[in-house]
N, C-alpha and C positions, 0 to 999 in steps of 0.2 A: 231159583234163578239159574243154577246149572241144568236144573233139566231144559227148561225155556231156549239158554247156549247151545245144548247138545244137540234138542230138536234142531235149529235156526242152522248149524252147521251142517248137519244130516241132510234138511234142505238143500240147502247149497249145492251138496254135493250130489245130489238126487238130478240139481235143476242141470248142473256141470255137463252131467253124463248123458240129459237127456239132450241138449244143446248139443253134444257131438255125435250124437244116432242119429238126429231127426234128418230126413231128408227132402221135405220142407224149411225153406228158408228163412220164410216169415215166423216159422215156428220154433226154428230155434233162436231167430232175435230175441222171440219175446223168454225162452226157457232164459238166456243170458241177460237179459234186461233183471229175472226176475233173482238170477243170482248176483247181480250189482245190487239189488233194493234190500235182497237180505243182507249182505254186506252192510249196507247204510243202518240196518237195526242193528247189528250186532255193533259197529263203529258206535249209535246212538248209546249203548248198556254200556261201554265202553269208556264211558264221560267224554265223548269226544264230541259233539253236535254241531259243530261248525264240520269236522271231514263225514260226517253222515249225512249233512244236507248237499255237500259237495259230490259225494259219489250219490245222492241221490238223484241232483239235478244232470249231472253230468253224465255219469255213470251208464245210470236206469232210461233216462228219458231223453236227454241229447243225442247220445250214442244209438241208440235203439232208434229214435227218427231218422237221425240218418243212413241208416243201413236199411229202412222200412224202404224209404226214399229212392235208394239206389237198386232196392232188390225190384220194385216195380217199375224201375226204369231198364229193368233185362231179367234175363228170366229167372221165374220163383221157383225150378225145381232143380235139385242137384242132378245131372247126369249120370 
């Protein structure tokens, strides 16, 4: 089970860094989307599943549509 944490967090931190390189906009939505989702599994191991459905819905997938939303309503590439 700790290895499972350690990987899940390594993730994260992988998805973190690659969300503040990318310069692609759409791209790093989705790197932070996907470090909210891991969040939500590690909240899940964590007995918590009422705050890991919450950061999953919110977090991962409300959050990330709306920045989808707005990054194609102006432009998708960092200056």
């Amino acid at each position: 089970m700790i290895f499972v944490t350690s990987l899940l967090v390594v993730l994260m931190l992988v998805g973190a860094l690659a969300a503040s390189i990318f310069r692609d906009l759409i791209s790093a939505v989705i790197a932070a989307a996907l470090v909210s989702l891991i969040a939500s599994i590690l909240f899940y191991f964590l007995q918590a599943p009422d705050v890991a459905m919450a950061e999953a819905a919110i977090g991962a997938a409300l959050t990330a549509a709306i920045f989808i939303i707005a990054i194609r309503r102006t432009k998708r590439y960092e200056e």
